[in-house]
C-alpha positions as CSV (number, residue, x, y, z in Angstrom):
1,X,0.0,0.0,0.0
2,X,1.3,3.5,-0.5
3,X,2.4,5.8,1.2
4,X,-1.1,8.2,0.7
5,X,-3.5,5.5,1.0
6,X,-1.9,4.9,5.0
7,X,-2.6,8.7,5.6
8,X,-5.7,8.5,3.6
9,X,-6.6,5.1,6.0
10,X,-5.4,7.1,9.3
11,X,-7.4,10.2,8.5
12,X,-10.4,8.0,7.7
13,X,-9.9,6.3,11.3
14,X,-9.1,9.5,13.4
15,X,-12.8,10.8,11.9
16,X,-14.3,7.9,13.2
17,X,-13.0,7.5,16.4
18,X,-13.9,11.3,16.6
19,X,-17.3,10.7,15.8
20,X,-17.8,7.8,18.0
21,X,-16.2,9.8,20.6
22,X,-18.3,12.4,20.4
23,X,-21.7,10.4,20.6
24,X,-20.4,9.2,23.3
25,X,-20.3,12.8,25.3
26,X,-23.8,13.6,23.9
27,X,-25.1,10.4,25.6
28,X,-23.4,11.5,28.5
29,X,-24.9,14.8,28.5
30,X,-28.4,13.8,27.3
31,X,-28.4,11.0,30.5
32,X,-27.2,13.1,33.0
33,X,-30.5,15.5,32.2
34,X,-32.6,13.0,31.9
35,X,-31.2,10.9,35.2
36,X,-31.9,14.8,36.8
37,X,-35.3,15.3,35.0
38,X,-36.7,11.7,36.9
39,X,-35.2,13.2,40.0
40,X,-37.1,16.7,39.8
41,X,-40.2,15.3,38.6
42,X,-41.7,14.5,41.6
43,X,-41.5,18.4,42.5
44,X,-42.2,19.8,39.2
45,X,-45.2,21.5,40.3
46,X,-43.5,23.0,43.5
47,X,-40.9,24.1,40.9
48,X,-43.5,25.7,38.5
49,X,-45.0,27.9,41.7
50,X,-41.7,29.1,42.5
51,X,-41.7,30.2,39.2
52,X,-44.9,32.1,38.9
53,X,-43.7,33.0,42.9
54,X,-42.6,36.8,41.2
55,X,-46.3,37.3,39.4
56,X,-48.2,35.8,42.9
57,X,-46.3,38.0,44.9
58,X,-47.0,41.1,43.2
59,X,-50.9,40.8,43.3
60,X,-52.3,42.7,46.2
61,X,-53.9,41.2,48.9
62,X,-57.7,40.0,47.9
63,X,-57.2,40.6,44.3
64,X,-59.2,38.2,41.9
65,X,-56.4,37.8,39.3
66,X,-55.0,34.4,39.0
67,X,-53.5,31.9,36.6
68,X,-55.7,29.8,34.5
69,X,-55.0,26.6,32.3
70,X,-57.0,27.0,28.8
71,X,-55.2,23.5,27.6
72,X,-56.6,20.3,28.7
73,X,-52.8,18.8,29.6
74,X,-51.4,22.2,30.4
75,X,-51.9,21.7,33.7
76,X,-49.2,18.4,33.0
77,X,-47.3,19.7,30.3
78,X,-46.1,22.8,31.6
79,X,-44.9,21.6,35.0
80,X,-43.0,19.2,33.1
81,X,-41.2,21.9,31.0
82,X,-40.4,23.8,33.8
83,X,-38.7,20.5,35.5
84,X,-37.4,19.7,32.3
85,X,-35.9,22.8,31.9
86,X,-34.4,23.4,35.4
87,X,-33.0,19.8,34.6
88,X,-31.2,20.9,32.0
89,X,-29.6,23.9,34.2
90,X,-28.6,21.7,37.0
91,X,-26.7,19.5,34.8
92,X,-25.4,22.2,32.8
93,X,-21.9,22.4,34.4
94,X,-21.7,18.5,33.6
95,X,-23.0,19.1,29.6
96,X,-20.5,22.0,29.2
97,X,-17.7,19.4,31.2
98,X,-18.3,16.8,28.3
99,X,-17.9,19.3,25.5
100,X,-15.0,20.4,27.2
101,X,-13.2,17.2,27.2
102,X,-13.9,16.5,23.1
103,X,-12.9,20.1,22.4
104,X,-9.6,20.5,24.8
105,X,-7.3,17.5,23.5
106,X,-7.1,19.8,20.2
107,X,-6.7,23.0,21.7
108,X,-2.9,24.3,22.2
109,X,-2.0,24.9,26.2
110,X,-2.4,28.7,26.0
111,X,-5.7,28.3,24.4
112,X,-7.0,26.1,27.2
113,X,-5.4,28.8,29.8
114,X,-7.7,30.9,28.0
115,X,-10.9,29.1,26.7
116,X,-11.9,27.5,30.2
117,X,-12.0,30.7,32.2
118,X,-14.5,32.0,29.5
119,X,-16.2,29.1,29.2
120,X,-16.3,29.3,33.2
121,X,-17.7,32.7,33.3
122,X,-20.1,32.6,30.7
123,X,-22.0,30.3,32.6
124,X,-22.1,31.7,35.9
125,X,-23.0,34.9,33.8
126,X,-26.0,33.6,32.4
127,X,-27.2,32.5,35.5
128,X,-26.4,35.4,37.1
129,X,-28.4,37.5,34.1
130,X,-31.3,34.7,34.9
131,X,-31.4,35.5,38.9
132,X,-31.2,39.3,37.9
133,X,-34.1,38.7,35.8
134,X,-36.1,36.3,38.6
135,X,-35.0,38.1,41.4
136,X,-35.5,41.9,39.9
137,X,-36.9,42.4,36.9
138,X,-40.0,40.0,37.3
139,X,-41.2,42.2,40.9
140,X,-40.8,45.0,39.1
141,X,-42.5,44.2,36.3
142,X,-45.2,42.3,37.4
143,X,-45.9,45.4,40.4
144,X,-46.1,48.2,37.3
145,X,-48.6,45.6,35.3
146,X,-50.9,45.6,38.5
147,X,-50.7,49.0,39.1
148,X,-51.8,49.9,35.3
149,X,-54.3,47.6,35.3
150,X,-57.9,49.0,34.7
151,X,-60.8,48.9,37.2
152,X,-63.0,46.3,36.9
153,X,-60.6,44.1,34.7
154,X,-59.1,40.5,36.6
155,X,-55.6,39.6,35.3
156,X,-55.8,35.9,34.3
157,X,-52.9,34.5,32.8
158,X,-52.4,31.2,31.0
159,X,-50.0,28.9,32.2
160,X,-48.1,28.2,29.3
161,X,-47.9,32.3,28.1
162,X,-46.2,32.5,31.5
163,X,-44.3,30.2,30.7
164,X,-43.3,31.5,27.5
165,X,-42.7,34.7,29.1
166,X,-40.5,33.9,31.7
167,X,-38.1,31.8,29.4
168,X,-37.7,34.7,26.7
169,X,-37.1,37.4,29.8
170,X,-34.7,34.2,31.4
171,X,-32.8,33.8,27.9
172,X,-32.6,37.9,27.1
173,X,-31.2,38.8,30.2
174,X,-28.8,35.8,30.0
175,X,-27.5,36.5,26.6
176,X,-26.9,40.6,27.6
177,X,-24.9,39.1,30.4
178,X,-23.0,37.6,27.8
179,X,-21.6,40.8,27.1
180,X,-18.0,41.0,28.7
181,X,-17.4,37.7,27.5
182,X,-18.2,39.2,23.4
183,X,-15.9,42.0,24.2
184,X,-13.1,39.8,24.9
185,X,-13.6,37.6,22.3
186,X,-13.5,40.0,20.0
187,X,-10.4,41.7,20.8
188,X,-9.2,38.4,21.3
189,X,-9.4,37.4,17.7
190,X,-8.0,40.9,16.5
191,X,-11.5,41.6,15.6
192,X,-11.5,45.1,17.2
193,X,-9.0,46.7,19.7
194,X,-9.7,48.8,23.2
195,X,-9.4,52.0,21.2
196,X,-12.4,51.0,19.1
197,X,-14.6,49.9,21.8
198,X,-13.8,53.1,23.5
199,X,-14.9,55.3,20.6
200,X,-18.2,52.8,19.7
201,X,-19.3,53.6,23.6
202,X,-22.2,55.8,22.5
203,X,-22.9,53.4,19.9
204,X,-23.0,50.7,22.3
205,X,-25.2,52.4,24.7
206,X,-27.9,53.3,21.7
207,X,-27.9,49.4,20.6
208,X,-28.3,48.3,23.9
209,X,-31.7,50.3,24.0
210,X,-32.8,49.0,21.2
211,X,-32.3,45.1,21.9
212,X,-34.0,46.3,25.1
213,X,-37.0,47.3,23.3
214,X,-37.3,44.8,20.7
215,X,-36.6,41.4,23.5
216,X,-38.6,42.7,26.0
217,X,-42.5,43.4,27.0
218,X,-43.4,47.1,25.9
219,X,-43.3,48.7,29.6
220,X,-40.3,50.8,30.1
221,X,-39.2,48.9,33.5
222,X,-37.5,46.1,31.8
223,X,-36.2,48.1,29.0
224,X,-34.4,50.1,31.4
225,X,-33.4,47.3,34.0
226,X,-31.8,45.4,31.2
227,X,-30.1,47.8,28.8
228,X,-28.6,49.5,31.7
229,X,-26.9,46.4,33.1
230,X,-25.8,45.7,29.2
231,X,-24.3,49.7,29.0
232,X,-22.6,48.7,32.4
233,X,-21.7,44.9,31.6
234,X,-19.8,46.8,28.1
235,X,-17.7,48.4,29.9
236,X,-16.6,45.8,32.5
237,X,-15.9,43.8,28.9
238,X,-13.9,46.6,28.3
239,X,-11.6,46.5,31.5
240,X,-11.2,42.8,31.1
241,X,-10.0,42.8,27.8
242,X,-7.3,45.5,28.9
243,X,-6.6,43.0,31.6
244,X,-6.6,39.6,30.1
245,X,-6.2,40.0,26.2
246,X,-2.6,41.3,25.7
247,X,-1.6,43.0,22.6
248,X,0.1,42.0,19.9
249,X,3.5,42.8,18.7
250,X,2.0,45.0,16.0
251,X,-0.4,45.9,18.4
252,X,2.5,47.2,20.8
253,X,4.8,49.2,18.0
254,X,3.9,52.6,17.7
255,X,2.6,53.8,14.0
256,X,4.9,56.0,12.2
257,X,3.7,59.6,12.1
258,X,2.4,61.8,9.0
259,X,5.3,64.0,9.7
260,X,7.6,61.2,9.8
261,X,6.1,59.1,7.2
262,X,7.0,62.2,4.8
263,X,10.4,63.1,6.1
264,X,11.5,59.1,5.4
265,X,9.5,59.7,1.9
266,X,12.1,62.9,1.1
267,X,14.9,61.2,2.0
268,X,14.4,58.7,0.3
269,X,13.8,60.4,-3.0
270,X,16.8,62.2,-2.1
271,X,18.6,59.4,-1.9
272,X,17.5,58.0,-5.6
273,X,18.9,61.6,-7.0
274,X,22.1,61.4,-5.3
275,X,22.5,58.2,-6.8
């Protein structure tokens, strides 16, 4: 056999065992939420009222409104998406463990110095932007719907709109969380540089209005409580970068002056006469 059907045979094989390798870590990962699901599910109602805990809480005292089921199983179904998806979050640190260990043995030693520590804090952002959001924005949202509320009108709520709601509030303020960890990236790759991100502030501070707007309900609380978090979050994305991203070489050298750019230019044409 020659010498390019052995590499041809090897690179076929290391494919392979990289494939069956990786369904092996997505079996891991899809057990472990499962094995967590089957132990949350005998709770997953108590789960569900600690979610809708922020919307009970902000009802006054002897108010009719309440939460109402208008599907036959949604009184099933959602409980179990709730479970199902705190499941998932609980075993998150393992899923994000088993992509780690197919992704690192390719990765050279300074990208692994770097890659886990972001990988590290982009989770425990994302569930910090979700307890911002559970913890904060849901009171405060929730008290302003009440207190707009016309006379004479009972706020009843489906279940599963609830539902819906609190995952696309949980996901938006997780992703704008997110935002140091962008920043870095991005000055990582060579993408932009700290100068940049400086001069783009007011750019930065306009967009995050407007993903507040367009991601969240049309009351001006949660636009506010999470594009000022996002204004803030880019620039503790720009200290870290500063901190933790370290320029390059050409990064480091100063650029050669207009003035001196054309004093090198004369001499040189001077030089070309002369000789």
């Amino acid at each position: 056999m020659s010498a390019s059907g052995n590499e041809s045979g090897m690179a076929e094989e290391s494919i392979f065992s990289h494939l069956i390798e990786l369904r092996t870590r997505l079996i891991r990962a899809v057990l472990a939420i499962l094995l967590v699901l089957l132990c949350l599910l005998p709770w997953a109602r108590d789960i569900y009222a600690l979610l809708a805990l922020p919307l009970i809480s902000a009802l006054p005292e002897g108010y009719a409104g309440s939460m109402v089921s208008t599907d036959v199983v949604g009184g099933f179904v959602v409980p179990l998406k709730v479970a199902a998806m705190a499941a998932f979050l609980i075993a998150l640190p393992y899923v994000l463990y088993q992509v780690w260990a197919f992704v690192a043995p390719g990765l050279y030693r300074h990208e692994k110095r770097f890659a886990l520590p972001v990988l590290v804090a982009s989770v425990l952002l994302f569930f910090i932007g979700m307890a911002f959001a559970y913890y904060l924005v849901f009171p405060a949202v929730f008290r302003f719907m009440v207190a707009i509320m016309p006379e004479g009108v009972t706020w009843m709520t489906d279940i599963d709109k609830y539902l819906s709601f609190v995952l696309t509030i949980f996901f938006a303020f997780g992703i704008a969380f997110e935002v140091p960890v962008v920043v870095i990236l991005l000055v990582k790759a060579g993408v932009v540089d700290i100068a940049r991100l400086k001069e783009a502030r007011p750019y930065a501070i306009v967009g995050s209005f407007v993903i507040a707007a367009v991601v969240t309900p049309p009351d001006v609380i949660s636009q506010i409580m999470l594009a000022v978090p996002m204004c803030l979050l880019y620039e503790v994305g720009i200290i870290s970068a500063r901190w933790l991203v370290k320029p390059s070489a050409a990064q480091e050298e100063p650029l050669m002056s207009e003035a001196e750019l054309n004093a090198a230019l004369d001499a040189a044409e001077k030089g070309k006469k002369k000789g």
